[in-house]
Every structure is written in C-alpha cells, then in structure tokens.
C-alpha positions in Angstrom: 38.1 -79.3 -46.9 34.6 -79.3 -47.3 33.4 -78.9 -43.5 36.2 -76.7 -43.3 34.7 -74.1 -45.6 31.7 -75.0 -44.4 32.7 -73.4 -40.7 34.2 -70.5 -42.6 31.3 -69.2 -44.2 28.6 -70.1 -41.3 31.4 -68.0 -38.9 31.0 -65.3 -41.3 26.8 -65.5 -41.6 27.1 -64.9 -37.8 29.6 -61.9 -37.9 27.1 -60.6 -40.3 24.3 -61.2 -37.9 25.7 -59.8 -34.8 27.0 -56.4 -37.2 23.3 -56.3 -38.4 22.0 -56.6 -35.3 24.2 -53.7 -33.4 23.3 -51.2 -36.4 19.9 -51.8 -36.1 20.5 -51.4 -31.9 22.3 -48.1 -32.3 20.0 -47.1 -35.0 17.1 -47.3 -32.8 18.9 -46.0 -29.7 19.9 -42.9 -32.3 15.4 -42.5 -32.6 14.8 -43.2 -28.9 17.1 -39.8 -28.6 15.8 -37.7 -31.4 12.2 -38.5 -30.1 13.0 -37.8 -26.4 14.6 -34.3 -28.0 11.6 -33.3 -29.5 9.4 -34.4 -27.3 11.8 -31.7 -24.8 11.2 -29.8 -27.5 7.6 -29.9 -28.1 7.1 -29.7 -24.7 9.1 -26.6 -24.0 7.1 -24.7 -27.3 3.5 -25.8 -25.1 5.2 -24.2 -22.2 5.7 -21.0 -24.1 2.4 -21.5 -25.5 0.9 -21.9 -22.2 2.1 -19.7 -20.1 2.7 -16.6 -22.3 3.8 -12.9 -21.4 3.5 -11.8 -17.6 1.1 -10.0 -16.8 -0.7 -8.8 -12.9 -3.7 -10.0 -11.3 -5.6 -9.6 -8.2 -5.8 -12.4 -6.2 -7.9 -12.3 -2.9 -6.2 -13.0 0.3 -9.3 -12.5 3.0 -12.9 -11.3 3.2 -14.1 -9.0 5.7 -16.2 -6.1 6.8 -15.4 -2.8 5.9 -11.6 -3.3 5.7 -9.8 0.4 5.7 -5.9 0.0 6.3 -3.4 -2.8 6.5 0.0 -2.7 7.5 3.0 -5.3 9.2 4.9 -5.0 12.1 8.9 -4.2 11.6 10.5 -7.4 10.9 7.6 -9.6 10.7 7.3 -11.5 7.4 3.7 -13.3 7.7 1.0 -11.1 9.8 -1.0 -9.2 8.4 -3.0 -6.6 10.4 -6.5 -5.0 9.2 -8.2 -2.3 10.7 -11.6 -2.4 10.5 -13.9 1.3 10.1 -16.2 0.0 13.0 -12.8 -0.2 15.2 -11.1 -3.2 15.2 -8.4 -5.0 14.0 -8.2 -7.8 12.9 -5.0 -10.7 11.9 -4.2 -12.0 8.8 -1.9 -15.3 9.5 -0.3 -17.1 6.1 -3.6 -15.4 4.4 -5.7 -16.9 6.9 -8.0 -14.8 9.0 -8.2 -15.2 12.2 -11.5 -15.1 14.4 -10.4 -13.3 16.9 -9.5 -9.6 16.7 -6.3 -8.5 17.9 -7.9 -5.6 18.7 -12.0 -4.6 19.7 -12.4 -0.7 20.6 -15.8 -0.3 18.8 -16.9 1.3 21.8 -14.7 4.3 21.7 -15.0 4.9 18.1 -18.1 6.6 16.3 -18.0 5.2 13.0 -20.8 6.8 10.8 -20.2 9.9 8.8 -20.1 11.7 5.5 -18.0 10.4 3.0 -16.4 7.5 5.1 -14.3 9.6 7.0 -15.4 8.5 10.6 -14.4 5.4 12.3 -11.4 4.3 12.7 -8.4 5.1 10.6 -5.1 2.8 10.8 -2.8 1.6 13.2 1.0 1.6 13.8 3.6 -0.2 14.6 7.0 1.5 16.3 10.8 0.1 15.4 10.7 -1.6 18.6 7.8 -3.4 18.8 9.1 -6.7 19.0 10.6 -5.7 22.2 8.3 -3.4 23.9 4.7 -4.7 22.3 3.4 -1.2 22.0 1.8 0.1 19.4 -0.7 3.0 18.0 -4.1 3.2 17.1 -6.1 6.8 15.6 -10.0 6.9 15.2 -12.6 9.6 15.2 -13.9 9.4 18.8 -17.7 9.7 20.0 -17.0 13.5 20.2 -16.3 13.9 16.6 -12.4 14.3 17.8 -9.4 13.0 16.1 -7.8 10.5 18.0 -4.5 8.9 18.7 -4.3 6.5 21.4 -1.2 3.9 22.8 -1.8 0.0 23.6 0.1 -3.0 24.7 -0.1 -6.4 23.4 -0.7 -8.9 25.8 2.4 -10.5 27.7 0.4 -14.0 27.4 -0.7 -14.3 23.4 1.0 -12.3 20.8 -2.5 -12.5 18.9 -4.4 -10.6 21.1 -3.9 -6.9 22.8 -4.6 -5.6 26.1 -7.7 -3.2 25.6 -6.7 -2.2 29.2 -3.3 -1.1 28.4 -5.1 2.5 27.0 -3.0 5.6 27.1 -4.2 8.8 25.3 -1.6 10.4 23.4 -3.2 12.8 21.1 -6.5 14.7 20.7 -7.6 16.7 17.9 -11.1 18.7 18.1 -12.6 18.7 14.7 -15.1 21.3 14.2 -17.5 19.3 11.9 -17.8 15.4 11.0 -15.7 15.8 7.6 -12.6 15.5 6.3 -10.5 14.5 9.6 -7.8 12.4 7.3 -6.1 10.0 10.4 -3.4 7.6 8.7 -0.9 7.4 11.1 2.9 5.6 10.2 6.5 5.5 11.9 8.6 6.9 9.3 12.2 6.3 9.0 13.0 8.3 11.1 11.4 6.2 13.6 8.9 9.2 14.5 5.2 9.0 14.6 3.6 10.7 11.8 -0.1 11.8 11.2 -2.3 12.8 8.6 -5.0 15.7 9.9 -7.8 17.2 7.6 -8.7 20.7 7.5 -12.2 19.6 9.4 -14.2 21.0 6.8 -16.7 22.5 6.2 -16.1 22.4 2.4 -13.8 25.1 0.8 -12.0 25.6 4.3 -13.7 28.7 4.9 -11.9 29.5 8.0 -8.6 28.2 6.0 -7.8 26.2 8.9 -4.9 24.4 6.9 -3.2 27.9 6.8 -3.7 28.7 10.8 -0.2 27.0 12.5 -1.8 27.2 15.3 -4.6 24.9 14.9 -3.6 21.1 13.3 -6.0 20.4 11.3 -5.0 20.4 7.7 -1.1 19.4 8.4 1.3 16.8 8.5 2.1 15.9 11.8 5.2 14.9 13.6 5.8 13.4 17.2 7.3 11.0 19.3 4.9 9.4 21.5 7.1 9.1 24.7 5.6 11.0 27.0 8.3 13.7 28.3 8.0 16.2 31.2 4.0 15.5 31.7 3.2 15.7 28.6 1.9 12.7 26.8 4.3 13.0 23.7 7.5 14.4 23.1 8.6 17.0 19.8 11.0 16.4 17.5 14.3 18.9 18.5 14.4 19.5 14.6 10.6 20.2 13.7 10.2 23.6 11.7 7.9 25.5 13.9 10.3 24.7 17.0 11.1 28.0 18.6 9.1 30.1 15.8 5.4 30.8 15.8 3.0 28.1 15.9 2.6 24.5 17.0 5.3 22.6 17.5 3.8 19.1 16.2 3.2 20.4 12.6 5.8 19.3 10.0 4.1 20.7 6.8 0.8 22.2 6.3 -1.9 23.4 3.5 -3.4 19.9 3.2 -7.0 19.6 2.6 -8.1 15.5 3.7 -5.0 13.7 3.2 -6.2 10.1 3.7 -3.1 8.5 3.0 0.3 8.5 2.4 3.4 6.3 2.6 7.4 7.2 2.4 9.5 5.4 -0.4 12.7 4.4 1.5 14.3 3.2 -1.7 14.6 7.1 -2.1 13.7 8.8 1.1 10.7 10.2 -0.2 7.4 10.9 0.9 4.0 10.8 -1.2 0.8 12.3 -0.2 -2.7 11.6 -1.4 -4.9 14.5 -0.8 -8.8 14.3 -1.5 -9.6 17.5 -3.5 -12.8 19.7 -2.6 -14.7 20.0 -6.2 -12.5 20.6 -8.7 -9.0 18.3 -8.7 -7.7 15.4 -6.3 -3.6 15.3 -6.1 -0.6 13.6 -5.0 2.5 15.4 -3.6 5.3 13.6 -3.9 8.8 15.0 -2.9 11.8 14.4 -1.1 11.2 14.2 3.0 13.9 16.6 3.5 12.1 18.9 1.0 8.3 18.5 2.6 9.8 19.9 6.2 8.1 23.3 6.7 5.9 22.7 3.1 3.2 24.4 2.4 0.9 22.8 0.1 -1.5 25.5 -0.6 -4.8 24.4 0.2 -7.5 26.0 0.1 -5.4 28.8 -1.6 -5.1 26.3 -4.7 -6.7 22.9 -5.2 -4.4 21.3 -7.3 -2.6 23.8 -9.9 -5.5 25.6 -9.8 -6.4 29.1 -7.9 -9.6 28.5 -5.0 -9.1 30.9 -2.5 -6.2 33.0 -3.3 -4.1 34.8 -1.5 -0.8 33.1 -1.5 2.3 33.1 -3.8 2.7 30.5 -6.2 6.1 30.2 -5.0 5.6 30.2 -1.5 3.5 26.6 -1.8 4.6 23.3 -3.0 2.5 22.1 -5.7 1.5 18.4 -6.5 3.3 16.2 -8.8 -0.1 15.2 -10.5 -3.3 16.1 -10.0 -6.3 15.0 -12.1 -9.8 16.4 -12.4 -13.2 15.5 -10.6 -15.5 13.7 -13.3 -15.5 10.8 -13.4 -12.7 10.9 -10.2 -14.2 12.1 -6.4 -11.8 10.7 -4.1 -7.9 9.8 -4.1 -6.6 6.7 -2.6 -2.9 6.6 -2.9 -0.4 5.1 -2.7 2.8 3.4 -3.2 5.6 3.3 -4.7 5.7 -0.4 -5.9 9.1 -1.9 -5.0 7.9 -5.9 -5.4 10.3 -7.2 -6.9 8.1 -10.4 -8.1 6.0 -7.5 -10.5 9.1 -7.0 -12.3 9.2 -7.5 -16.5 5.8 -7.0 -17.1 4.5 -7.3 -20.7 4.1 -3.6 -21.7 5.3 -1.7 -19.5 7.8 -1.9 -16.2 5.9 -1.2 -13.3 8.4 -1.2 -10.3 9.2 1.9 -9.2 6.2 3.3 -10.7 3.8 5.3 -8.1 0.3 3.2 -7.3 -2.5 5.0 -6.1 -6.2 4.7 -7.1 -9.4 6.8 -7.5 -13.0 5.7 -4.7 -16.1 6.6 -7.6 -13.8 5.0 -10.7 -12.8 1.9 -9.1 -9.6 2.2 -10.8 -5.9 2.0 -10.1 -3.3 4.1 -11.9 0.1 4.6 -12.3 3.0 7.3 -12.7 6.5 7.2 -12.8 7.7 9.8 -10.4 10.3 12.4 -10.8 11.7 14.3 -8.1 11.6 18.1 -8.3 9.3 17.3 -11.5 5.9 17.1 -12.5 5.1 13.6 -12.8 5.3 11.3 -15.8 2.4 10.3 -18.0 -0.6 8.5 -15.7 -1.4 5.2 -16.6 -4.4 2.6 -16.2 -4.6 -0.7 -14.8 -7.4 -2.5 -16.5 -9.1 -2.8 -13.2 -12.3 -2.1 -12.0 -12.7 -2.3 -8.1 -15.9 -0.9 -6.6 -15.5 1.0 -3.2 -12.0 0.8 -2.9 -10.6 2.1 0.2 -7.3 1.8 0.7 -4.0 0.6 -1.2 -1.5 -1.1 1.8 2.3 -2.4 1.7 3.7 -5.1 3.8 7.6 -5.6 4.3 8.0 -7.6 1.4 6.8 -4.5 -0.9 3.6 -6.6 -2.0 0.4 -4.1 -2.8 -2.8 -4.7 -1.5 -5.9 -3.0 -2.5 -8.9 -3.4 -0.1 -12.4 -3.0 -0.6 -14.9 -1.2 2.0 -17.6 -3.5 0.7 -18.9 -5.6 -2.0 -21.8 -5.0 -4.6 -25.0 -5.2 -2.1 -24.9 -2.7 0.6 -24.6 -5.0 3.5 -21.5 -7.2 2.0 -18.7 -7.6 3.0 -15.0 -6.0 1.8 -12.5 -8.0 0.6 -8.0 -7.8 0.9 -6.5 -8.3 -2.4 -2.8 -8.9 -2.8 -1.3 -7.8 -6.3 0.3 -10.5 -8.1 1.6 -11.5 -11.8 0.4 -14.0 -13.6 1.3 -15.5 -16.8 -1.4 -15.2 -20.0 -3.0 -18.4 -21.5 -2.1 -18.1 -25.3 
C-alpha cells in the first residue's frame, strides 16, 4: 500500500510539473507577442517620426550649359530633350545625359543678345513622330530673324538627327535684336503653334502687336505641311481667314511671350508675357476663348493704360499680373497635373498654375479660374538664380532649368520637382 501511494503522489508531482511548465511556455510565448507588438508599434511611431508631412523639393536630374527648354516626344515615357541657347539639343536618357547631341545647328543660330532673347528657342515634337521622325526646331538666325525650321531624325540611330534633313518652314524679320519670344508647341489640336514678340524697340512704338499684318507680337498658328508651294499650310478655321490680315495669326497684342503651355485637363491655354517696365502677366483662358484675342499690348501692360487707344472691352486682360520691383521677367508656366505632388502639407498644389519670375529666382503659384481674375499668388520657398524656363514631360512632372550657375562661366542645371517627406 505503501509503494502504491508512493506512485500516486510522484504521478501527481509530475502532472504538476508538466502544468507548471506549459504556463510558464504560454506565458512567455504571450511576452514574445506583446514585445513583437510594440516593437511594430514603436517602430511604426519612428516611421511617423521620421518621415513627417510631405513636402516638395528640387532634385537635379542633369547639368549643362545654358539649358533653355525641355520637352518629350508624344508617347515617350523616358527621354528627355534640352535645347541649348547656343543651338543644340541635347538627350536626357533615365536622367542620364548623353554626350552626344541629338541635334548641333550652332552655326545657323546667333546666340548673343539683350536680355537672353537670342539663340535658340525650343523644339517640337508633332503627334506623329514616332512614325514619320520629323520634328521642329525655332531660333533667332544670323540675320536677327525668327526662325522655324523642319528636320528628320536619322533612319539609323534614334539618338541622333539628320542636320541634312533642313527644310525652312517659317521666317520672321525682326526689326531689332529684342523681344522675338520663339516657343514653339503642337497643341491639341495637333497644329503647330508659335510664340512671336513685338520685336521691340521698348514700348512698341510702331505697335507692331496691333498691325495684323505684320506677326510679330501674336500667337501663331500653322500646319507645317507644305501645301500648294508654300512651305506650310493654314488652318481652314483661323480668325483672320478670309478677313483682313495674315492668315497665320491666332491672337494678337502680346508684348514677348516667352512661354506658354495648354492645360488639356481643361482645354486651356496660359500665356506668360514679359512686361515692358511696369507689370509682367499671365493670360490664362479657355483655347476656344483666345481665337481672335486681343491682349492689348502696348495699349495696356497688364491692367494698366501704356499707350491707349483701345477699349477695355475690346482686349482680353490677364488673369494676374504682378509689378516690376523686385520682378523683371516672367517665366511661366504650368498647370501642375503630377499626380505624385498631391497632399502636400499646407496647401494642395495640383491644379494650381506654376510659373516663375528671371531677377527673383522664385517660383509662384495661383489657382486659376476661368473667366476670372486669378486666385491669391503664392510662394515656393525657393530661390533659383537665372532661371530660364519651367518644362513638362508626359508624366506631368515640372522641371525648372537654370541658364547658368553662380560664376558667369558655369554651367545650368535641369531640376525635376519632387516631394519629399520632412525629418521631424
């Protein structure tokens, strides 16, 4: 009886043990979990802490000498193409430069002047390129004209154009060195458009952006097949078609319109027009509304009287314009449509309008209204010396490129606007 209790109890020591022994098992499997929870924990509160709000950045994408316009081919997604003011262009390839310019036509284009407005101006890229390789390049010649000329990319390397390929396709005589605009784009439409300046001198004197039969100080618009001898063809629907005056001119009483862009999202069209002493602007408006425009110059400079001489009613006055001091020189602009620049902390900046300002280094901001003045301007807290251009690609991403760097002799540099999230 003895050794039979004996078993009893040491049976039950070790049913206690093994019970003692799974408690103690889950209990520490139960800590292993609440530690890997707050370590999740933890870690996701340094994350936070980390990273903070969103906010935008410049981040550089290529160096180079006097950069002045960028711009993509339809339906490319990785090259990048840079005009340079000394005339060439050059590729940007997964935001690598390449050596080798795409295109070299330094020899064609005089490229010293007041005010940066000589050299070459921007190139373009028709719907079709992909097919048909042609493109479009403007520049102020040797003779001080505006120029728009037709190339060929080369049937052996897509990098590299045929300088041979040449064809003239539009020539405008500028009767002094200033204020000769030249941005040319395709628009929607699929229709060559181009940017002329009045052609100075200052204060149009001879109001040259009024005269429909000169084009200087207008909006052009063409399609660059040549037709019935002629190196171009008209667009059937162009105001001045049948009616006094030339039949290239879609809107007119534009000063040095340096840039502009069209904001598909909402078939608009936004025009940054350098101002002679007084104001700089930007006209932005429907593209249906701009056909025929007049925008005034040099009978107003912004919302202000300069000349005279024309109803208020009968021009088309700028959403914004902004005064000279510390500004001199408009560069705009975009619409930004990136999607990536969404949420920032502060403010929501996509579908605001982007342009900037040459003397203040500065990029700004307005919310556009169609019809309307525009909404309050805004500040980037940026500070980019000799800026000369803002660019889009396909994606929507803004660039801002710089003509040079600090010392005279430096060279510019192709920033791509990005967000970034805030160390806190």
């Amino acid at each position: 009886m003895a050794r039979s209790t004996g078993l009893s109890r040491g049976a039950a020591d070790a049913r206690t043990v093994r019970t003692t022994l799974s408690r103690r098992r889950i209990e520490t499997f139960v800590a292993a979990l609440v530690a890997i929870g707050a370590a999740t924990v933890g870690i996701a509160v340094q994350e936070g802490r980390t990273l903070g709000p969103k906010f935008v950045t410049l981040e550089r994408v290529a160096r180079m000498r006097e950069p002045v316009y960028l711009t993509q081919p339809p339906g490319q997604s990785s090259n990048l193409y840079v005009v340079q003011q000394r005339g060439a262009v050059r590729i940007i390839a997964d935001d690598h430069l390449l050596q080798r310019p795409f295109l070299d036509i330094h020899r064609l284009v005089k490229h010293s002047g007041p005010s940066g407005d000589q050299g070459m101006a921007a190139i373009a890229f028709p719907p079709d390129y992909a097919r048909t390789g042609l493109f479009y390049v403007s520049y102020n010649d040797r003779q001080d004209n505006l120029q728009v000329d037709e190339y060929r990319r080369s049937l052996d390397d897509r990098l590299v154009a045929d300088p041979s390929s040449r064809r003239p396709v539009l020539t405008i005589p500028e009767p002094t060195a200033a204020h000769h605009g030249g941005l040319i784009a395709f628009g929607p439409d699929g229709y060559l458009w181009l940017a002329a300046g009045d052609g100075g001198p200052a204060g149009d004197p001879a109001a040259n952006a009024q005269n429909l039969g000169l084009l200087l100080g207008k909006l052009l618009r063409i399609d660059p097949t040549p037709s019935d001898g002629r190196p171009y063809t008209i667009p059937p629907d162009n105001p001045l078609v049948g009616r006094p005056g030339r039949d290239e001119i879609w809107a007119y009483g534009l000063r040095n319109p340096r840039r502009f862009s069209f904001d598909r999202p909402t078939d608009s069209l936004a025009i940054g027009d350098v101002g002679n002493d007084r104001y700089e602007e930007i006209d932005y408006l429907p593209i249906a509304r701009s056909r025929g425009a007049n925008f005034g110059w040099p009978a107003y400079e912004g919302f202000a009287v300069f000349h005279g001489g024309i109803p208020r009613r009968a021009t088309v006055f700028p959403a914004l314009a902004y005064p000279h001091d510390p500004g001199c020189a408009v560069t705009g602009g975009y619409v930004v449509r990136d999607p990536r620049l969404a949420r920032i902390r502060g403010r929501e900046i996509v579908g605001d309008f982007m342009f900037a300002d040459y003397c203040t280094g500065k990029l700004y901001g307005f919310r556009p209204r169609l019809g309307r003045r525009a909404g309050k301007q805004r500040s980037f807290r940026f500070n980019i010396r000799y800026l000369s251009s803002l660019a889009e690609d396909n994606a929507g991403h803004i660039y801002v490129l710089t003509e040079r760097g600090v010392n005279r002799n430096s060279k510019g540099s192709v920033y791509r606007l990005v967000p970034f999230r805030k160390e806190i």
